[in-house]
C-alpha positions in Angstrom: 0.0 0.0 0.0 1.2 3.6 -0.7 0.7 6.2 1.3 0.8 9.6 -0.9 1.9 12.5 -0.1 -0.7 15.4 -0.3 1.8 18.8 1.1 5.0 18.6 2.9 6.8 21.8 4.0 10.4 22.2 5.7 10.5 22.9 9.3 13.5 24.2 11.8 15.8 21.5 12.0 15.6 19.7 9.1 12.6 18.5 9.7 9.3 18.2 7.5 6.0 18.4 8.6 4.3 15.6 5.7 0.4 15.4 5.3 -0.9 12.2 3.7 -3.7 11.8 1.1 -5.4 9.5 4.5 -5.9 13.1 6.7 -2.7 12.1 8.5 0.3 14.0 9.7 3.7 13.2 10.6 6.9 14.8 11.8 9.7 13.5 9.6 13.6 14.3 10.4 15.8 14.2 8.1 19.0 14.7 9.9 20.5 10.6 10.4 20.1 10.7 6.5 23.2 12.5 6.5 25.3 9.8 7.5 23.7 7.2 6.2 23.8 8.4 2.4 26.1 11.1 0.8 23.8 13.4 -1.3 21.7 14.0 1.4 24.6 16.4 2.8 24.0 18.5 0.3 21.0 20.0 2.4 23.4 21.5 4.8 26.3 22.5 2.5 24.4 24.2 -0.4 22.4 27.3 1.4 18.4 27.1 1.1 18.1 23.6 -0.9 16.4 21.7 2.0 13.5 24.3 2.1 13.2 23.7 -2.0 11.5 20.4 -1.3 8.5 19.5 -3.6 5.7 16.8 -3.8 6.7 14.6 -6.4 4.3 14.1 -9.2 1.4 11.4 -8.3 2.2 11.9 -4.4 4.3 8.8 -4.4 7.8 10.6 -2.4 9.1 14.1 -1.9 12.2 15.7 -3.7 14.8 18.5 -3.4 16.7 17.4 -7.3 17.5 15.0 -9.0 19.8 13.2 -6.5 18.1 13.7 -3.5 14.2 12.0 -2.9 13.0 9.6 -0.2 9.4 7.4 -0.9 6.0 7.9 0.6 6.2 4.8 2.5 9.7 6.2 4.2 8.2 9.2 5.4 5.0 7.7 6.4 6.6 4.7 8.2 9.5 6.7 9.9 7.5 9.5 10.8 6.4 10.6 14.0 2.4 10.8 14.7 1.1 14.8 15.3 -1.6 14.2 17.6 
């Protein structure tokens, strides 16, 4: 099952705040994806890219480029509930 994406917008501490197409909300961070793969640095090192991130097309994943996208199901299943 997927679990699209309907807005997601960059918060302080690179964080994202993710709604899903179900009404839900979850708190995503982003920050232990910097050790784990190398383009994801990028959102520190190149000034103002981390708050360039887009719904991609369909609501299957976010993106900042080309190099640099994580999957519906990664946010929804690694994100922490808003209540």
């Amino acid at each position: 099952m997927f679990y699209k994406v309907r807005s997601v917008e960059p918060l302080e501490e690179y964080r994202l705040l993710v709604c899903f197409e179900t009404g839900e909300s979850k708190n995503y961070d982003v920050k232990p994806l910097f050790d784990k793969w190398e383009p994801f640095k990028d959102l520190v090192s190149i000034k103002g890219l981390f708050e360039q991130v887009k719904v991609d097309a369909g609501g299957y994943g976010i993106s900042w480029n080309d190099d640099i996208d994580l999957s519906c199901n990664e946010l929804y299943e690694n994100g922490q509930i808003i209540k």
